[in-house]
Gaussian input, Z-matrix of N, CA and C with variables (Angstrom, degrees):
# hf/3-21g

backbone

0 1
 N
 C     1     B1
 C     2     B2     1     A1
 N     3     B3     2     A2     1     D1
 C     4     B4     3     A3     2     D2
 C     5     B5     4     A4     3     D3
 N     6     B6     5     A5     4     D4
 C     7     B7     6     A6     5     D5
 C     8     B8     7     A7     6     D6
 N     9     B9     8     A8     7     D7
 C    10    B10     9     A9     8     D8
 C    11    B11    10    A10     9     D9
 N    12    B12    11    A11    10    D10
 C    13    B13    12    A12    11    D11
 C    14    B14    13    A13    12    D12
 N    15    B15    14    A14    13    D13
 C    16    B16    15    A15    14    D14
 C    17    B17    16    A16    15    D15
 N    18    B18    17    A17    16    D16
 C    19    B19    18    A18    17    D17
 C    20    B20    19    A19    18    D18
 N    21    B21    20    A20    19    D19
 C    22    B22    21    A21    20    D20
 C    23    B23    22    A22    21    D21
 N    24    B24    23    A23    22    D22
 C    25    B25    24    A24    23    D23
 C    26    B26    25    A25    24    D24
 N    27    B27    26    A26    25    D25
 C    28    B28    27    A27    26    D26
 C    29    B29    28    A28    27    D27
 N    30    B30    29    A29    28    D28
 C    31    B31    30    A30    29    D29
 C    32    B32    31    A31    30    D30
 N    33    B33    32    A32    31    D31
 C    34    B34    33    A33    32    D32
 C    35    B35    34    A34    33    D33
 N    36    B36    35    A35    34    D34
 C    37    B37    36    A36    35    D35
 C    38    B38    37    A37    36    D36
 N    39    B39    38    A38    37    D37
 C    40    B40    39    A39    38    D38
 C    41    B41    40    A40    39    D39
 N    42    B42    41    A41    40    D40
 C    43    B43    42    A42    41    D41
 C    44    B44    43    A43    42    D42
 N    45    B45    44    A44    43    D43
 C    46    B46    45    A45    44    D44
 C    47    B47    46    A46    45    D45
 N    48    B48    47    A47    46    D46
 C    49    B49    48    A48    47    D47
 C    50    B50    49    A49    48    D48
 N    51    B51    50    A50    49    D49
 C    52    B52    51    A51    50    D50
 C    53    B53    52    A52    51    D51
 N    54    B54    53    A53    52    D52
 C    55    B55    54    A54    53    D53
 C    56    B56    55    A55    54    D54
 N    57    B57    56    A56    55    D55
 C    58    B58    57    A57    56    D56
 C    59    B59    58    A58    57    D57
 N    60    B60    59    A59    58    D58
 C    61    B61    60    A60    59    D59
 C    62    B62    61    A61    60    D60
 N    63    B63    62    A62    61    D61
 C    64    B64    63    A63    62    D62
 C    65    B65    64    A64    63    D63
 N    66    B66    65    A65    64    D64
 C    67    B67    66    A66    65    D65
 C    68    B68    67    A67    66    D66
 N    69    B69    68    A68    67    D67
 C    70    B70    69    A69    68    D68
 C    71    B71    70    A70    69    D69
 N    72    B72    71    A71    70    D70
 C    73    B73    72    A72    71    D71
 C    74    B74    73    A73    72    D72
 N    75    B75    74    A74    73    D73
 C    76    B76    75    A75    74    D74
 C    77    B77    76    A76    75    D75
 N    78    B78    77    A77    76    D76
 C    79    B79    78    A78    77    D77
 C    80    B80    79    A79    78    D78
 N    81    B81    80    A80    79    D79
 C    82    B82    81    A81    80    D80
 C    83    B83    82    A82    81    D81
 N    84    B84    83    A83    82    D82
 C    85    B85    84    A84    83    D83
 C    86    B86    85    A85    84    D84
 N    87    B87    86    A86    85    D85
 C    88    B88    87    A87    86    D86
 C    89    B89    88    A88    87    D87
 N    90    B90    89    A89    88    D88
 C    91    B91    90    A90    89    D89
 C    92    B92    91    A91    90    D90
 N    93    B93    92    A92    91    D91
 C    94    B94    93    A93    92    D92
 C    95    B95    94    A94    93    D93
 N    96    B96    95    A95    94    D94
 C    97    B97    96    A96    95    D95
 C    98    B98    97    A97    96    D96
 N    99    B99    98    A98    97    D97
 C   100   B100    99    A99    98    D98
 C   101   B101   100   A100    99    D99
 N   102   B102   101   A101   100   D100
 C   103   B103   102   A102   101   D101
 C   104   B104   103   A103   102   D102
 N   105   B105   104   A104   103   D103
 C   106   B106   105   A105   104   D104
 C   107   B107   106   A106   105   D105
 N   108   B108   107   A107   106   D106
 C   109   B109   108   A108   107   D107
 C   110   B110   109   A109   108   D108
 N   111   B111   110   A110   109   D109
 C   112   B112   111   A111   110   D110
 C   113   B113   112   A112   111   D111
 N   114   B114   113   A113   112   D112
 C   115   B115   114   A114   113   D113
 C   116   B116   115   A115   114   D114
 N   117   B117   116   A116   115   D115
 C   118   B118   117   A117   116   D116
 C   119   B119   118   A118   117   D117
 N   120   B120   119   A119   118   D118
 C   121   B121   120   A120   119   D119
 C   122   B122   121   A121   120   D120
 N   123   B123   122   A122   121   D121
 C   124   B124   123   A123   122   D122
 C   125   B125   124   A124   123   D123
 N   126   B126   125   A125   124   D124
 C   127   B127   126   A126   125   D125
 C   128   B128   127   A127   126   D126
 N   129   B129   128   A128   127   D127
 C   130   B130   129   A129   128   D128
 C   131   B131   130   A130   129   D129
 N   132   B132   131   A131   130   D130
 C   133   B133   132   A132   131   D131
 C   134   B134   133   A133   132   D132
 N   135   B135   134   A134   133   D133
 C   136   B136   135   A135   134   D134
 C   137   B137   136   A136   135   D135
 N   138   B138   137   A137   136   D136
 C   139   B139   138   A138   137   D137
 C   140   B140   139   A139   138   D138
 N   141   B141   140   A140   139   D139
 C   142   B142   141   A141   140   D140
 C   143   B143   142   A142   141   D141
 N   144   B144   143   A143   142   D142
 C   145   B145   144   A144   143   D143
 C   146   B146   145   A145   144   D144
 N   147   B147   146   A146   145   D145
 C   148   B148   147   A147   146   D146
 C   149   B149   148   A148   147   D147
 N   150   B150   149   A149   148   D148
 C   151   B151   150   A150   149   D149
 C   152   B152   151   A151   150   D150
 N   153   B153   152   A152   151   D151
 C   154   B154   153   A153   152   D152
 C   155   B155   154   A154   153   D153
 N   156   B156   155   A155   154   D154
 C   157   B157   156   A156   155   D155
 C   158   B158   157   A157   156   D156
 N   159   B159   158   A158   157   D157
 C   160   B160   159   A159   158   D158
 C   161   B161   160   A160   159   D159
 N   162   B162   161   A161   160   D160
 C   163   B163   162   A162   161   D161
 C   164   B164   163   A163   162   D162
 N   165   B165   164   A164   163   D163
 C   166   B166   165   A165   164   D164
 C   167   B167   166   A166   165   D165
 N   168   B168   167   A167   166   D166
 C   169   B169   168   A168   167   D167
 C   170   B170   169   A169   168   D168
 N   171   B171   170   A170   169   D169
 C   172   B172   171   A171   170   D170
 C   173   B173   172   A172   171   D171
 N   174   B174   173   A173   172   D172
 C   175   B175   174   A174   173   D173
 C   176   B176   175   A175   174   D174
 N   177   B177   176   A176   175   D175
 C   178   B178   177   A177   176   D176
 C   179   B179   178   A178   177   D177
 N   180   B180   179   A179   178   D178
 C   181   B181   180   A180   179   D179
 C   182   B182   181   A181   180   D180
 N   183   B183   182   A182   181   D181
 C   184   B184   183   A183   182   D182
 C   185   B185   184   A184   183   D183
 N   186   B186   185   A185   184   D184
 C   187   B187   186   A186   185   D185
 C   188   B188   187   A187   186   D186
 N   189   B189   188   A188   187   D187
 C   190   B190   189   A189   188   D188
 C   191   B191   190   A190   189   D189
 N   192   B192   191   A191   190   D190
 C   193   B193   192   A192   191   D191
 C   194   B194   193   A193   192   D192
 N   195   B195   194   A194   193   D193
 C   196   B196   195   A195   194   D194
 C   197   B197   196   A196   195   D195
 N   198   B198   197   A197   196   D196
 C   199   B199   198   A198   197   D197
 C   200   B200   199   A199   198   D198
 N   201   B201   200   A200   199   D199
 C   202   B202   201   A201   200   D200
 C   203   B203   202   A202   201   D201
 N   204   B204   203   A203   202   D202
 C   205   B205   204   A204   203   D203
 C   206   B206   205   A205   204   D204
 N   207   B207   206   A206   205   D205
 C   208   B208   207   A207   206   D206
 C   209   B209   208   A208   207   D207
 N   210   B210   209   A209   208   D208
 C   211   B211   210   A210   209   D209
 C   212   B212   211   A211   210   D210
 N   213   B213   212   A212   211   D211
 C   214   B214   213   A213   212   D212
 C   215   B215   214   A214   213   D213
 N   216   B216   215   A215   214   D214
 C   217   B217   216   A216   215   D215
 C   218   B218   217   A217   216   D216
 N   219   B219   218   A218   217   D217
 C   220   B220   219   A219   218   D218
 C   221   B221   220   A220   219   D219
 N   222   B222   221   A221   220   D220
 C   223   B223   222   A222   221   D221
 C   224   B224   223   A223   222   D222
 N   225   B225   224   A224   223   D223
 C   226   B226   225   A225   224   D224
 C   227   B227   226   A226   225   D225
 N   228   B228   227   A227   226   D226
 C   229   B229   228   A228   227   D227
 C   230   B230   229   A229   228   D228
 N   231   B231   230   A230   229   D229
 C   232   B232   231   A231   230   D230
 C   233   B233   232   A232   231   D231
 N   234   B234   233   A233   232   D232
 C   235   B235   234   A234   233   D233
 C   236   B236   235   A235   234   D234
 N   237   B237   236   A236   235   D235
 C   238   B238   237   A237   236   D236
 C   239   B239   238   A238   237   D237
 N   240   B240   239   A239   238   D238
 C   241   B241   240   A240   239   D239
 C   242   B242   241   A241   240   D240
 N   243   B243   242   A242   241   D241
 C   244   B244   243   A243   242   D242
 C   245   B245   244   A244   243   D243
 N   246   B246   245   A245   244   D244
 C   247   B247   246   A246   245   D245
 C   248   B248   247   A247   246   D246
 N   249   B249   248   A248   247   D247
 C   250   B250   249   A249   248   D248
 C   251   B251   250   A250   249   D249
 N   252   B252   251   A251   250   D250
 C   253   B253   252   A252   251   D251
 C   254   B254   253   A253   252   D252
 N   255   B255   254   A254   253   D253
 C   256   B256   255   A255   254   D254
 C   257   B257   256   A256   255   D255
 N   258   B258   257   A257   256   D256
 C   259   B259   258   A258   257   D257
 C   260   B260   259   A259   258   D258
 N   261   B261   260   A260   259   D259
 C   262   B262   261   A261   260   D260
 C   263   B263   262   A262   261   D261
 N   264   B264   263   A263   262   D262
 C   265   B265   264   A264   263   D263
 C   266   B266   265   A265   264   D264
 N   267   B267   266   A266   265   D265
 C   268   B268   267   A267   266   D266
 C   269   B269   268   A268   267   D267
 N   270   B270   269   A269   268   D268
 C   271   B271   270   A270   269   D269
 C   272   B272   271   A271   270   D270
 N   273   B273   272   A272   271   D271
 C   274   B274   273   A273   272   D272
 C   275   B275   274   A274   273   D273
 N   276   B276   275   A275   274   D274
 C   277   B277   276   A276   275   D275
 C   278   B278   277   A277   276   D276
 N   279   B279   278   A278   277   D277
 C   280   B280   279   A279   278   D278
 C   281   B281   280   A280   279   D279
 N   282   B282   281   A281   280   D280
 C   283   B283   282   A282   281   D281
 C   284   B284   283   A283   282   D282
 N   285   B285   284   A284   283   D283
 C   286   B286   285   A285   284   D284
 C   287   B287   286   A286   285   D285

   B1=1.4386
   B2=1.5279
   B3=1.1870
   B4=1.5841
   B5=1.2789
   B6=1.8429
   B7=1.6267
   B8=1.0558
   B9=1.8620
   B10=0.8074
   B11=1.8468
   B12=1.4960
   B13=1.4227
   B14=1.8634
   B15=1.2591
   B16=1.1739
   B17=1.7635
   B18=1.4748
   B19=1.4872
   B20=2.0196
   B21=1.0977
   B22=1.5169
   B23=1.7866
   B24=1.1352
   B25=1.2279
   B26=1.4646
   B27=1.3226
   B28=1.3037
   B29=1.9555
   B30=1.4593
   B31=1.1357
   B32=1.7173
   B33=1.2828
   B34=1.3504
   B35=1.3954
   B36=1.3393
   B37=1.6656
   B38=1.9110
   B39=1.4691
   B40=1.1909
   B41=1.4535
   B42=1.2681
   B43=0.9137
   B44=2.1009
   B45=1.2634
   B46=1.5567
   B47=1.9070
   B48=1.5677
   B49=1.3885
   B50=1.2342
   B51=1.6277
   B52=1.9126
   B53=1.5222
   B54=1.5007
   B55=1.4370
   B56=2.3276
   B57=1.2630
   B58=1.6846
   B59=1.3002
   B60=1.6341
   B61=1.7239
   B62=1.5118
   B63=1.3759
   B64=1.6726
   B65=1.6069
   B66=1.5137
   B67=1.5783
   B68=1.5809
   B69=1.5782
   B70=2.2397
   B71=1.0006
   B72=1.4750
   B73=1.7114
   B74=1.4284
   B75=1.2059
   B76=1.8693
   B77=1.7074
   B78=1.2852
   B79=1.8265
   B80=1.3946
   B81=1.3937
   B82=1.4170
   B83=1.8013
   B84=1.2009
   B85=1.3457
   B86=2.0184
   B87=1.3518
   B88=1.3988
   B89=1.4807
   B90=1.2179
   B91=1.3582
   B92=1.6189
   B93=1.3576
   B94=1.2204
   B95=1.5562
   B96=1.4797
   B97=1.9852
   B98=1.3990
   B99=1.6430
   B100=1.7072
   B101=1.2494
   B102=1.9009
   B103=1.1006
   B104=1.8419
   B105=1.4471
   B106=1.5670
   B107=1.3713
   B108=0.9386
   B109=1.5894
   B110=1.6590
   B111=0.6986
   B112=1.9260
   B113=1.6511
   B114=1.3235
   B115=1.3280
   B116=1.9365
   B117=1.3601
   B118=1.9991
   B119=1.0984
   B120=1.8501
   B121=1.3177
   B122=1.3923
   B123=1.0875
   B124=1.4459
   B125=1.2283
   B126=1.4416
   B127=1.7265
   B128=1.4748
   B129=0.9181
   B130=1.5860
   B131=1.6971
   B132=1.5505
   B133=1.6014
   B134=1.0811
   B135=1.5659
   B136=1.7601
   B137=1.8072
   B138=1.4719
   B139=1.1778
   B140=2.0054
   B141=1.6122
   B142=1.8580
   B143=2.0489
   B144=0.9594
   B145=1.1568
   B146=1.1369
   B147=0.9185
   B148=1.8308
   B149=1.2852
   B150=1.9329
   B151=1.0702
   B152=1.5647
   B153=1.2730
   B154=1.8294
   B155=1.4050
   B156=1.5077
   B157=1.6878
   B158=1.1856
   B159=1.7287
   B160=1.2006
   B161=1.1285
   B162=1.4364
   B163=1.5470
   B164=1.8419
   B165=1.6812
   B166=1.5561
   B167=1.2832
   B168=1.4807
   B169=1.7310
   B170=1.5180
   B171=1.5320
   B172=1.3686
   B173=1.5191
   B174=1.6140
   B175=1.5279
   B176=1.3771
   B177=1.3977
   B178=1.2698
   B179=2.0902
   B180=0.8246
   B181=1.2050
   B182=1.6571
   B183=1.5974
   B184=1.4730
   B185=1.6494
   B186=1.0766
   B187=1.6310
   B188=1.3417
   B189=1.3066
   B190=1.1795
   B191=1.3200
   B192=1.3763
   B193=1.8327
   B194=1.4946
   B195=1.3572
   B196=1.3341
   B197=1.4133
   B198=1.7447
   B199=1.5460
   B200=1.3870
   B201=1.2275
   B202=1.7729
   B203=1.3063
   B204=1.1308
   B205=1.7824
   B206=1.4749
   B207=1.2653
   B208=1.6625
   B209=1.0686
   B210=1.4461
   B211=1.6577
   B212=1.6281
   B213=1.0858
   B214=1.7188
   B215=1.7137
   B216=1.6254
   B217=1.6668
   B218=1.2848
   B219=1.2825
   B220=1.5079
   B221=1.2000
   B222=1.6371
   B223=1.2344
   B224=1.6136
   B225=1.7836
   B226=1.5296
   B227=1.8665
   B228=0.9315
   B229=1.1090
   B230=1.6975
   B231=1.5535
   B232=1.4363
   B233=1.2937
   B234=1.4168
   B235=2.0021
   B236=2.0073
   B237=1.2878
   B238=1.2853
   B239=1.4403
   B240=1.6564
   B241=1.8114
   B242=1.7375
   B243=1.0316
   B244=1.6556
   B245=1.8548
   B246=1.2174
   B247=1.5149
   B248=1.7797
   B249=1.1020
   B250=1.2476
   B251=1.7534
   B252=1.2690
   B253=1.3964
   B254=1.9284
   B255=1.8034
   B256=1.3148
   B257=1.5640
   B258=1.1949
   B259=1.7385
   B260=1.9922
   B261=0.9718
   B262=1.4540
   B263=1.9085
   B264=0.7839
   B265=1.4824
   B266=1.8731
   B267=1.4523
   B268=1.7127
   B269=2.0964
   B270=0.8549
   B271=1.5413
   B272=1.8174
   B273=1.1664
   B274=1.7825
   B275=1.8587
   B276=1.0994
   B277=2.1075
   B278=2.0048
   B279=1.8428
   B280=1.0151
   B281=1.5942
   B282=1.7529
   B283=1.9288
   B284=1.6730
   B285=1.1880
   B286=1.4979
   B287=1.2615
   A1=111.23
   A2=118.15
   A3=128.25
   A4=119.50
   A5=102.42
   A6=116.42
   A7=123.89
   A8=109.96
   A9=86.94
   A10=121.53
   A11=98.75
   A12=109.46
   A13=130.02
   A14=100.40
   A15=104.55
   A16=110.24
   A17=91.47
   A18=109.26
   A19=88.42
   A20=109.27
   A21=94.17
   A22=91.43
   A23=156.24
   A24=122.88
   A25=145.51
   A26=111.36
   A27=125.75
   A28=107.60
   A29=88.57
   A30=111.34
   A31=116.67
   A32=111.46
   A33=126.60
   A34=123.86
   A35=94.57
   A36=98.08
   A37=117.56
   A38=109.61
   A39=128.14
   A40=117.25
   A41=128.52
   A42=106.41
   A43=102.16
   A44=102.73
   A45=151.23
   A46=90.85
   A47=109.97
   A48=117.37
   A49=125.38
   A50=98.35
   A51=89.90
   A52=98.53
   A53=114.95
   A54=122.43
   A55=81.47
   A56=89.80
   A57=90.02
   A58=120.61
   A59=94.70
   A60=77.54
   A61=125.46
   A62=109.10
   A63=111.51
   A64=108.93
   A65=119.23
   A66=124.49
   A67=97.99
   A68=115.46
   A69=106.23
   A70=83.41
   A71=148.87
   A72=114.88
   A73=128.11
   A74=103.06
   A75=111.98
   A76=81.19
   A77=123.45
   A78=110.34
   A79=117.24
   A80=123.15
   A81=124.24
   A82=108.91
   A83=111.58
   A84=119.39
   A85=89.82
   A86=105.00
   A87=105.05
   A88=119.41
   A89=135.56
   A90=136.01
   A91=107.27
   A92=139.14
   A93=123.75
   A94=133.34
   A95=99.71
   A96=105.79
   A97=106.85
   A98=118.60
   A99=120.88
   A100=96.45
   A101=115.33
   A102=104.60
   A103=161.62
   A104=88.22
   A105=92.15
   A106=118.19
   A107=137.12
   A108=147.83
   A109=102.37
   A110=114.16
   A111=113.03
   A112=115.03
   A113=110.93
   A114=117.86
   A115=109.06
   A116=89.16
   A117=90.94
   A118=105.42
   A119=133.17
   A120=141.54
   A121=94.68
   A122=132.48
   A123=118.67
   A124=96.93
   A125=132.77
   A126=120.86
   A127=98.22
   A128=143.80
   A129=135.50
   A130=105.00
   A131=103.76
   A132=113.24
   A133=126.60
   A134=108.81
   A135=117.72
   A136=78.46
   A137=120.49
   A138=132.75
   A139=104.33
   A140=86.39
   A141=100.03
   A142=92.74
   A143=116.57
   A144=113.44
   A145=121.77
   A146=146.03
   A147=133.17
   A148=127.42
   A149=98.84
   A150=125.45
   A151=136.73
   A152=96.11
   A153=121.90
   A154=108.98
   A155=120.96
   A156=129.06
   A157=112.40
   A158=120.87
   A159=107.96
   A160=141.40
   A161=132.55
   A162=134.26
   A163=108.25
   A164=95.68
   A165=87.23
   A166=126.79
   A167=101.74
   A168=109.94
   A169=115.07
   A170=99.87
   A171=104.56
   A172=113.28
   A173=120.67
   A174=100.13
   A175=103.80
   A176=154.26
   A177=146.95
   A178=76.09
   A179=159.34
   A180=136.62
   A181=127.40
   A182=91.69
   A183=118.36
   A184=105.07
   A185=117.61
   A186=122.72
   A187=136.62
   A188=108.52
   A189=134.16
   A190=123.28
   A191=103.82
   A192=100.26
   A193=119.54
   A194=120.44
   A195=106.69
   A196=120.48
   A197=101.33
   A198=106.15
   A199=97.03
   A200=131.38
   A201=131.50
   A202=96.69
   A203=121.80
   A204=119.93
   A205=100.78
   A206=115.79
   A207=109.71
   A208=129.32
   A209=123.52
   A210=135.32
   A211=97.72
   A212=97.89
   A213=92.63
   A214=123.25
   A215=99.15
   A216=91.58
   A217=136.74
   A218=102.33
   A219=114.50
   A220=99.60
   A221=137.41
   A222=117.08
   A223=104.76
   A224=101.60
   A225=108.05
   A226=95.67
   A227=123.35
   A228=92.95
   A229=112.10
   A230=117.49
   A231=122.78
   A232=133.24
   A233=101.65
   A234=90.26
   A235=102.20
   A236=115.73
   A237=100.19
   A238=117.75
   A239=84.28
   A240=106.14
   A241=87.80
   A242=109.74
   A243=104.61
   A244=111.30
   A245=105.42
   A246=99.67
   A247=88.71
   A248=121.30
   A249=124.40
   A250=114.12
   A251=118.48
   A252=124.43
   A253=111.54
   A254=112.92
   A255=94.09
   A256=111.60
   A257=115.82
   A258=115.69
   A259=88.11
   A260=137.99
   A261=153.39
   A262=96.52
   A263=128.73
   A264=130.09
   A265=108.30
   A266=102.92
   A267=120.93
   A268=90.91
   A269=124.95
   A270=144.20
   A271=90.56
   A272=119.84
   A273=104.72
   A274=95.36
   A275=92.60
   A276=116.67
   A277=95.13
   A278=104.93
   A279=117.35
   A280=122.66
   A281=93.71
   A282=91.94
   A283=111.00
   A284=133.63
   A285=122.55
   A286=120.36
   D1=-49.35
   D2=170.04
   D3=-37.35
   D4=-50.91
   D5=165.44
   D6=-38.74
   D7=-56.13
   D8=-154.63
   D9=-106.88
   D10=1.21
   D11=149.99
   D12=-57.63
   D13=-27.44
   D14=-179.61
   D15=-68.26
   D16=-41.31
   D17=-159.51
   D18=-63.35
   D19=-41.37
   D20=-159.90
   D21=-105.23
   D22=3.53
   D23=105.57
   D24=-23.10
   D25=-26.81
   D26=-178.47
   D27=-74.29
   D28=-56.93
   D29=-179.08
   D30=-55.26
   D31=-42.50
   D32=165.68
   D33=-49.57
   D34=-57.86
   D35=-175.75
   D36=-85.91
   D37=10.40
   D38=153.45
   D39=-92.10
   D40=-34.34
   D41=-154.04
   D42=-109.42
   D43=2.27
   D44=-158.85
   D45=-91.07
   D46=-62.64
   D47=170.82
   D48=-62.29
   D49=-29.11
   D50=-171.59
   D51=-85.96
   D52=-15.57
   D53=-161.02
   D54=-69.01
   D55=-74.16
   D56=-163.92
   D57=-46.82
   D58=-42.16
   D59=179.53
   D60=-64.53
   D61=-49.20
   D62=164.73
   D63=-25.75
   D64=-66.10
   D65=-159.31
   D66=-69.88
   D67=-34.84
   D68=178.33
   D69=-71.80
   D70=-68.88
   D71=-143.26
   D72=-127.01
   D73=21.32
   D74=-179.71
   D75=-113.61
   D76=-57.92
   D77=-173.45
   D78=-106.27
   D79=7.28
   D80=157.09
   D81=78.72
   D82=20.99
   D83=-156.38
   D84=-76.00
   D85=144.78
   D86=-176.29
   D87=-55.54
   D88=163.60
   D89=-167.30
   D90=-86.19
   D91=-49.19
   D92=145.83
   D93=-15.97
   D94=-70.04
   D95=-178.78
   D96=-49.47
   D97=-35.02
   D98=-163.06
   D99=-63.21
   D100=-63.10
   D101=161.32
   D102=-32.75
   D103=-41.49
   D104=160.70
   D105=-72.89
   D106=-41.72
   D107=179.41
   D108=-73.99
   D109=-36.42
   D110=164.65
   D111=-62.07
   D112=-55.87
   D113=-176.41
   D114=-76.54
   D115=-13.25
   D116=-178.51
   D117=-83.90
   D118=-23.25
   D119=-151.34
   D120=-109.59
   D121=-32.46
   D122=-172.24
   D123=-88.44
   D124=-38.06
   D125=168.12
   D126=-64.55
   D127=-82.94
   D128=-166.75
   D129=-4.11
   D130=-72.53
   D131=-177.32
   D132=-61.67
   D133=-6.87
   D134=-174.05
   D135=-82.15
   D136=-67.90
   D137=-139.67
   D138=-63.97
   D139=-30.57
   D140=-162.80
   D141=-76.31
   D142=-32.49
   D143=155.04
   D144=-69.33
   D145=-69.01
   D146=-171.48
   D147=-38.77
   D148=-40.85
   D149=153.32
   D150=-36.55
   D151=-60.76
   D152=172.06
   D153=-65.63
   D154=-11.79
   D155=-178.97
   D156=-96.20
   D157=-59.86
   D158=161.52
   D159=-99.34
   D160=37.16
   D161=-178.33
   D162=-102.14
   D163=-26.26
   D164=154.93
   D165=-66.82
   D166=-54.34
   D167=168.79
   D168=-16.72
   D169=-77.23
   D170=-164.73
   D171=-76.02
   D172=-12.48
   D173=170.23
   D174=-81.37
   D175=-18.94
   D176=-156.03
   D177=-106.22
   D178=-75.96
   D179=171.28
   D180=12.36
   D181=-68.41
   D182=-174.23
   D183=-100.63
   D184=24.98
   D185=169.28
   D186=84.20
   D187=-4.79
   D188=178.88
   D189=-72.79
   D190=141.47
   D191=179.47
   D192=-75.54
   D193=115.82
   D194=-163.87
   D195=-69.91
   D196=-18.26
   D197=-163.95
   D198=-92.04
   D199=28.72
   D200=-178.92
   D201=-128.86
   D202=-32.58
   D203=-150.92
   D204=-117.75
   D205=-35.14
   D206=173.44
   D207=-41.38
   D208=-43.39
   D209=-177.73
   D210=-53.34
   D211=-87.12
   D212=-164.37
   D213=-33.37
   D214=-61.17
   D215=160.50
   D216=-24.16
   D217=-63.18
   D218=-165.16
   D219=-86.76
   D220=4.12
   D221=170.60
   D222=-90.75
   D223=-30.08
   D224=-160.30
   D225=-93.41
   D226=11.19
   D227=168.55
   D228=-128.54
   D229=-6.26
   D230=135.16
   D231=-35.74
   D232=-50.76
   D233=175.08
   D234=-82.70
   D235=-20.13
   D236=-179.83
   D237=-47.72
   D238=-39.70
   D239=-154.83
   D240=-78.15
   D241=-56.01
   D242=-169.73
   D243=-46.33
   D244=-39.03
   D245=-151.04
   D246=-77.82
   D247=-42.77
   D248=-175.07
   D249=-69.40
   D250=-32.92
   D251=159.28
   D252=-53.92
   D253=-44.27
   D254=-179.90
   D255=-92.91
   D256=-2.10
   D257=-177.98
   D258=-80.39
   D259=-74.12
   D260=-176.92
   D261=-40.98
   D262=-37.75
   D263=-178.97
   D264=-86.35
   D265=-33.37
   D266=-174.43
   D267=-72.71
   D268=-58.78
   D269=-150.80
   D270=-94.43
   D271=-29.98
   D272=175.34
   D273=-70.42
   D274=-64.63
   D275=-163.34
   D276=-38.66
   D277=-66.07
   D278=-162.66
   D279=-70.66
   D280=-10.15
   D281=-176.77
   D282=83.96
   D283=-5.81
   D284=-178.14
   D285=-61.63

């Protein structure tokens, strides 16, 4: 589990840097927004992983084929989780 949080922390905060720096100085995007969208993306990938770890778990738990039923889950409950991770991160930072 350590692994594999680490691993997509890693991944986050790489892919988190190329995201901001591109948006501060190729599109000038304000230094706040980079930030919120930096800090929403590296939780996204913390979360889209944990996610992607145990939703097989628990459908092969409860009998289910994981390699049939995983896709949809883990797609539909990634953007749930994402959009609400960057609206909840947008509304802490911004005060709304």
């Amino acid at each position: 589990m350590i692994k594999e949080v680490s691993l997509s922390l890693l991944n986050g905060v790489i892919l988190a840097s190329i995201l901001f720096l591109g948006s501060h100085f190729l599109l000038n995007v304000e230094f706040i927004i980079g930030i919120i969208v930096t800090i929403a993306l590296v939780s996204v990938i913390i979360i889209a992983s944990l996610i992607g770890t145990f939703i097989p778990l628990l459908l092969d738990k409860f009998g289910i084929d994981p390699a049939l039923a995983t896709g949809p889950f883990i797609t539909t409950s990634n953007d749930i989780c994402g959009i609400l991770i960057y609206f909840s991160i947008a509304k802490l930072i911004l005060g709304f």
